[in-house]
KEVEX-976628 format. One record per residue (C-alpha): residue number from 1; residue in one letter; x, y, z. Coordinates in steps of 0.05 Angstrom, whole numbers, plus 5000, padded with zeros to 4 digits. Each point is the difference from the previous one (the first is absolute). Example, Ala and Ser with C-alpha at 12.3 -4.5 7.8 and 13.67 -1.06 7.14 Angstrom:
BEGIN
nr, rest, x, y, z
1, a, 5246, 4910, 5156
2, s, 5027, 5069, 4987
This chain:
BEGIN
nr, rest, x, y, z
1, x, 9521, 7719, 2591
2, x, 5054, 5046, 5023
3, x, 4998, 5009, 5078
4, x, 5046, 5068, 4991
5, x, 4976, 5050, 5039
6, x, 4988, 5061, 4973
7, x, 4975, 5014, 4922
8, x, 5010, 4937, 4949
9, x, 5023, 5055, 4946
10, x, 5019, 5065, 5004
11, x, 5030, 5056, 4965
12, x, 5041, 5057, 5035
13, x, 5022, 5058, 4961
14, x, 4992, 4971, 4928
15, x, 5014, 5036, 4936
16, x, 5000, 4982, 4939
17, x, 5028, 5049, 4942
18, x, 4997, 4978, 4924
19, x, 5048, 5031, 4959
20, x, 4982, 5056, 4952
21, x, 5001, 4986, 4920
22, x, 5042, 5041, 4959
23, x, 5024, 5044, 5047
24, x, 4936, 5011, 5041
25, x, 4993, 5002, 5075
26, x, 4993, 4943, 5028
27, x, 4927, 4975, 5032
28, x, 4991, 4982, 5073
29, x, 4945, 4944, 4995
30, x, 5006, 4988, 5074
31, x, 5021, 5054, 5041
32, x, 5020, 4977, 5081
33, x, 4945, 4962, 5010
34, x, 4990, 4964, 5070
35, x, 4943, 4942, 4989
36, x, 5001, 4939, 5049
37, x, 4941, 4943, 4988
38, x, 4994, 4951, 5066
39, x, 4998, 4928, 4994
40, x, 4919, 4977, 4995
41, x, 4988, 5077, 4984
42, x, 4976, 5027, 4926
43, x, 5028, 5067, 4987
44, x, 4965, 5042, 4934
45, x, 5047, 5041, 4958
46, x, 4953, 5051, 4960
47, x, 5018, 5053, 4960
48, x, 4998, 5026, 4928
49, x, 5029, 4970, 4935
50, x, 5061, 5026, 5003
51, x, 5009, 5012, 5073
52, x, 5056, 4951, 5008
53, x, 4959, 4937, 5038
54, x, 5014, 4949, 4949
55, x, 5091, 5011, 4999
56, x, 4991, 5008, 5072
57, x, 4967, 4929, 5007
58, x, 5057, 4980, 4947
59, x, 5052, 5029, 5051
60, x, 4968, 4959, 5054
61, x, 4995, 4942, 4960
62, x, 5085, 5007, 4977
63, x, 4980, 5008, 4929
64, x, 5030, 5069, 5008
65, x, 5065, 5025, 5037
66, x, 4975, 5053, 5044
67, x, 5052, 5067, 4996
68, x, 5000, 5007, 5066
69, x, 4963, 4978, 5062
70, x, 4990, 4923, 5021
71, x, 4946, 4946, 4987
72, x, 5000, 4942, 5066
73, x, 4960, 4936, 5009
74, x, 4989, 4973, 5066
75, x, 5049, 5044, 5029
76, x, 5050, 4995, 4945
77, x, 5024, 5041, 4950
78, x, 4988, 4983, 4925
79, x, 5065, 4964, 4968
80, x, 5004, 5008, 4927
81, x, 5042, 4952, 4983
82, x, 4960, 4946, 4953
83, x, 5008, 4938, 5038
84, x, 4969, 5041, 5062
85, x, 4945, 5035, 4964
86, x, 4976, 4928, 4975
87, x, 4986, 4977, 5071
88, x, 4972, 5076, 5019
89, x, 4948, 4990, 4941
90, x, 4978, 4927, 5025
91, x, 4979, 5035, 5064
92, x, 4975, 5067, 4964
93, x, 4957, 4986, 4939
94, x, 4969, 5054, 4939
95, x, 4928, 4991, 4978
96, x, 4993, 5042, 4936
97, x, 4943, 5035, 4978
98, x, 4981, 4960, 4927
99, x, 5000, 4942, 5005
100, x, 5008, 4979, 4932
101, x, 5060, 5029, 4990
102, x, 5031, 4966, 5069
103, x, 4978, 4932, 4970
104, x, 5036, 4967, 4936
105, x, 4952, 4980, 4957
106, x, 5038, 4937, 4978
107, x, 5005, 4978, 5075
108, x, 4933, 4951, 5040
109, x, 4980, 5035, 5051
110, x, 5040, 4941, 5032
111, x, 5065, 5021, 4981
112, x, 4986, 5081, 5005
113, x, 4988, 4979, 5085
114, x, 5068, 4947, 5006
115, x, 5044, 5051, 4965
116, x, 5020, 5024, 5065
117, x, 5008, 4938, 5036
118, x, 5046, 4980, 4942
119, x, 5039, 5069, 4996
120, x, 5016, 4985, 5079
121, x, 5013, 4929, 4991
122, x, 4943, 4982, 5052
123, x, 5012, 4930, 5026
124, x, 4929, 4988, 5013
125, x, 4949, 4972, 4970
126, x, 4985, 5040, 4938
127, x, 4932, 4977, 4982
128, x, 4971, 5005, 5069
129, x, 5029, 5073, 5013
130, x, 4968, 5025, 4934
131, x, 4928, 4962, 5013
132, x, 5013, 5032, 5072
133, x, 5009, 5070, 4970
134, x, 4947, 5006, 4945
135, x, 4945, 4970, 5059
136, x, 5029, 5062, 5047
137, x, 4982, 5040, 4941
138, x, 4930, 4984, 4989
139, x, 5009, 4950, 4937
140, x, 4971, 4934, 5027
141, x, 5011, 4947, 4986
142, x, 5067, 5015, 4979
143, x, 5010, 4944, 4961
144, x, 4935, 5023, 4949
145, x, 5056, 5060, 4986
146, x, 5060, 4956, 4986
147, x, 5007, 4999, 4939
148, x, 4961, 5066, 4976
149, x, 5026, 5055, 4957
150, x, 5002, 5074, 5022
151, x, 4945, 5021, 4938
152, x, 4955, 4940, 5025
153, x, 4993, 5043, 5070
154, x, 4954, 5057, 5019
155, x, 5041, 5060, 5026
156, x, 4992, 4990, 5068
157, x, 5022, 4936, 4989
158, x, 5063, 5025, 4972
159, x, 5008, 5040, 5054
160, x, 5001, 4935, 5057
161, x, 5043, 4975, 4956
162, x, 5047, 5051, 5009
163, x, 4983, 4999, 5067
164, x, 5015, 4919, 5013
165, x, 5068, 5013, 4964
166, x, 5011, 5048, 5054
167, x, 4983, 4951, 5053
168, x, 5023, 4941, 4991
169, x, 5071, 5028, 5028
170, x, 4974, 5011, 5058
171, x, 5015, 5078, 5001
172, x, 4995, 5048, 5066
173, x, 4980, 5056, 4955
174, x, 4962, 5012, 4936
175, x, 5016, 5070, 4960
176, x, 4935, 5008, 4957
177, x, 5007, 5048, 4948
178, x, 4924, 5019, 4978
179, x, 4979, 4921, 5008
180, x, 4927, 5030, 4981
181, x, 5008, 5050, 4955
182, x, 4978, 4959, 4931
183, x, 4941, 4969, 5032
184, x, 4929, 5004, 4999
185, x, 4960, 5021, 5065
186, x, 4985, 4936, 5026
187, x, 5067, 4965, 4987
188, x, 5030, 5064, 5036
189, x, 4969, 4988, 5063
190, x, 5012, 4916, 4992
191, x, 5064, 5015, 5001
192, x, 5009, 5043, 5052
193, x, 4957, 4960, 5043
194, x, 5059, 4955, 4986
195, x, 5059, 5040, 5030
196, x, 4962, 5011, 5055
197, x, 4991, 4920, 5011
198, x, 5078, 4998, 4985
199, x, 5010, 5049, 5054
200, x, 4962, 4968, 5053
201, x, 5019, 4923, 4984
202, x, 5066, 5002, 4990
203, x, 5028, 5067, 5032
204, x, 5011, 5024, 4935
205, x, 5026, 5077, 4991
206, x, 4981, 5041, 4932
207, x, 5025, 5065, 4973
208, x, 4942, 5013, 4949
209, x, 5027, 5057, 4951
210, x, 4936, 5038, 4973
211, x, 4974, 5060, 4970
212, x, 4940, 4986, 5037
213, x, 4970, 5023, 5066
214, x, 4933, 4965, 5002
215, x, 5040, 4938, 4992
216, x, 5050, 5010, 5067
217, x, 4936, 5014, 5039
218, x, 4976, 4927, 4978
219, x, 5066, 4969, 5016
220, x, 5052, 5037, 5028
221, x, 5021, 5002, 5083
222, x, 5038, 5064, 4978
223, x, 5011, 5046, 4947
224, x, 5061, 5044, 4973
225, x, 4986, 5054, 4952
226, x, 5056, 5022, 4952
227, x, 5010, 5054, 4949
228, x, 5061, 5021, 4966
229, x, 5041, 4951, 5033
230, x, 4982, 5014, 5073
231, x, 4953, 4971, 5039
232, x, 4953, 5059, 5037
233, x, 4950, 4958, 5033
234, x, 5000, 4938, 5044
235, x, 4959, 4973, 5050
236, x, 4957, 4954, 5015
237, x, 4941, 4983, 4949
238, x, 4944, 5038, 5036
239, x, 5044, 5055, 5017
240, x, 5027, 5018, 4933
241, x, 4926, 4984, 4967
242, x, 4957, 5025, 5045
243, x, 5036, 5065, 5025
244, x, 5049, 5012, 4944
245, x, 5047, 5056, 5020
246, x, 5040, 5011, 4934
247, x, 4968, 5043, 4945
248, x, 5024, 4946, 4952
249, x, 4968, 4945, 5038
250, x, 4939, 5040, 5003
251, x, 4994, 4995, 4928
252, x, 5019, 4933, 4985
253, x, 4933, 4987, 5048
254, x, 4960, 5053, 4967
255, x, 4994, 4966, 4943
256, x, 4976, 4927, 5022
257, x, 4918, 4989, 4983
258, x, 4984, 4998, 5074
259, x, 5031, 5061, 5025
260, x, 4956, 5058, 5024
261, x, 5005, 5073, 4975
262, x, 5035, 5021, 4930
263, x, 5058, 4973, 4960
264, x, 5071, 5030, 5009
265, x, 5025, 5015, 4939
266, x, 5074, 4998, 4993
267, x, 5026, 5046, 4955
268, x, 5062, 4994, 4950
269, x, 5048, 4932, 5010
270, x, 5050, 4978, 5036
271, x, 5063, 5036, 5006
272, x, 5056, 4962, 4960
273, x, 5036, 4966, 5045
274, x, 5070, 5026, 4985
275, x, 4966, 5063, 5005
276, x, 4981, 5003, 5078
277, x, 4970, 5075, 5015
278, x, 5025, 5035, 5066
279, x, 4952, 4997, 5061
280, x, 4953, 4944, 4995
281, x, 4993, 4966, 4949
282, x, 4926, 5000, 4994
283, x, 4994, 5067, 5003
284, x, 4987, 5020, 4939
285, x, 4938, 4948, 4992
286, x, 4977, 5021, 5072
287, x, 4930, 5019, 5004
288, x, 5002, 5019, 5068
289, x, 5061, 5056, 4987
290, x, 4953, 5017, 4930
291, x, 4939, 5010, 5050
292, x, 5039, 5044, 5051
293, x, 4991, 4951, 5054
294, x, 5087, 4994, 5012
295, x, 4997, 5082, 4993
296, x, 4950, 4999, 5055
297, x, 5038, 4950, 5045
298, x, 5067, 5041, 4988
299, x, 5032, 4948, 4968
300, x, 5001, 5020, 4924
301, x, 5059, 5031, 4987
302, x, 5037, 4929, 5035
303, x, 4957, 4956, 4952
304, x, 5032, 5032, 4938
305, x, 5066, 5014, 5027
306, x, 5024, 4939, 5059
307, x, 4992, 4928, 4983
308, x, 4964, 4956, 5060
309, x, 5045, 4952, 5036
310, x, 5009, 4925, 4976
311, x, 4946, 4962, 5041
312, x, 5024, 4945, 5048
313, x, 4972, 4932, 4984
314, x, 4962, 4957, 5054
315, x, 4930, 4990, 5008
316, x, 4983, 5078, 5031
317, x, 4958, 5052, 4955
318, x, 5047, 5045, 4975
319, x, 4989, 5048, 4941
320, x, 5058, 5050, 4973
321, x, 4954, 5067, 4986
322, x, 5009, 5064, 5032
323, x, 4929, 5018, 4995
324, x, 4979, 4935, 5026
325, x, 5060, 5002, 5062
326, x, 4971, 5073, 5016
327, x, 4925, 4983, 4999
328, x, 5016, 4942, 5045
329, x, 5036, 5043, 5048
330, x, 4957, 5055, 5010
């Protein structure tokens, strides 16, 4: 465990711009984003397909160059060089979200956990770190899963799997991309039940990258929303799912089984990316500027024309909406 002070990772002004086929503008997938995640602490990214989440966590991760802006762990900023990126990704692991596609299906489950130690050249003892990792996981007793194959597993066995192949290096930080999303009901919560442990036994932090808000409620200390390459809500997890400021955060929660009143339906897609609008860029999906609410407030015309400052990151509430900022201030 790092004893930094200050946030284990952190991004500060990070862009990241693909470049356009055949001529075309180019997309900005990330768009100055400023995300930190504290060391013990398990931060949600939510937001749309689409929205940019998933290259963002690649960006964290150095699987992508950012454009501009900087990536830091522990106080340090991200080298890219390959020799330093393989000790950053001993300390900073990624989880995916199938697991049969993370696992090789020629591989024991054995093997799939040491491939780490052996890509790093661990001098310790192999067998005990992987018997170590798959028992952290939840497959006991790890020796019973030696010498298993992937399509002799359950999914949510898959997924500790995974999971132990993440652990055995020892990592500060986990960057879970959907680690839920292919699994029934009850595995879902299993697993989750499972970060959490992670969290609390070993000081373990978690970026979870989902498209779901009833699942940061079950697991998440605090939650970023993002959309269009921006993040426009953060806060803490009762702030932001309790007393959602943003209109699109209001209907991300809209939908979820357990939440009172009607649906928000959210009309038309996505803007393309290398097709930003002027103002904000929710604006033209807003159902609070459709109702009149942002006429009302006096803040209409500066939804569709001026674009909301970049949030800082930290742990604060902060949301980038004009209706919200105005409602909040008178």
């Amino acid at each position: 465990m790092t004893t930094t002070p200050g946030p284990l990772l952190s991004a500060a002004g990070l862009h990241v711009t693909f470049p356009g086929r055949r001529g075309a503008a180019p997309a900005q997938a990330v768009d100055g984003v400023e995300l930190t995640v504290g060391a013990g602490e398990i931060v949600a990214l939510v937001g749309e397909s689409g929205c940019g989440k998933t290259t963002l966590a690649r960006a964290l991760l150095g699987l992508v160059v950012p454009t501009a802006g900087c990536v830091s762990f522990a106080g340090r900023p991200l080298d890219h060089r390959p020799r330093a990126l393989k000790a950053y990704r001993r300390r900073v692991q990624l989880v995916l979200q199938d697991p049969s596609g993370s696992l090789n299906p020629r591989h024991t489950v054995y093997d799939a956990v040491a491939e780490g130690l052996r890509i790093h050249g661990s001098p310790c003892d192999e067998r005990e770190l992987v018997a170590d990792a798959l028992s952290r996981a939840g497959l006991r007793p790890p020796e019973r899963f030696f010498l298993r194959y992937p399509h002799e597993l359950s999914g949510g066995q898959r997924q500790r799997v995974v999971i132990a192949g993440a652990l055995v290096l020892s990592p500060e930080l986990i960057v879970a991309d959907e680690p839920v999303a292919s699994l029934d009901a009850s595995v879902r919560g299993e697993i989750l039940a499972l970060l959490l442990r992670l969290r609390d036994e070993l000081g373990l932090s978690a970026l979870v990258v989902t498209h779901d808000l009833g699942l940061a409620w079950n697991i998440a200390d605090r939650v970023a929303v993002m959309y269009l390459g921006r993040i426009v809500e953060t806060g803490p997890v009762e702030d932001v799912l309790i007393r959602p400021q943003h209109p699109y955060t209001q209907a991300l929660l809209s939908v979820l089984p357990e939440s009172p009143g009607d649906p928000v339906v959210l009309t038309g897609e996505p803007p393309d990316p290398a097709r930003i609008p002027g103002g904000c860029r929710f604006h033209a999906r807003c159902h609070i500027l459709a109702s009149g609410e942002a006429d009302r407030a006096g803040v209409a015309e500066r939804c569709r024309t001026d674009d909301p400052p970049v949030l800082a990151g930290g742990p604060a509430a902060r949301v980038a909406c004009h209706w919200a900022t105005a409602v909040r201030a008178g």
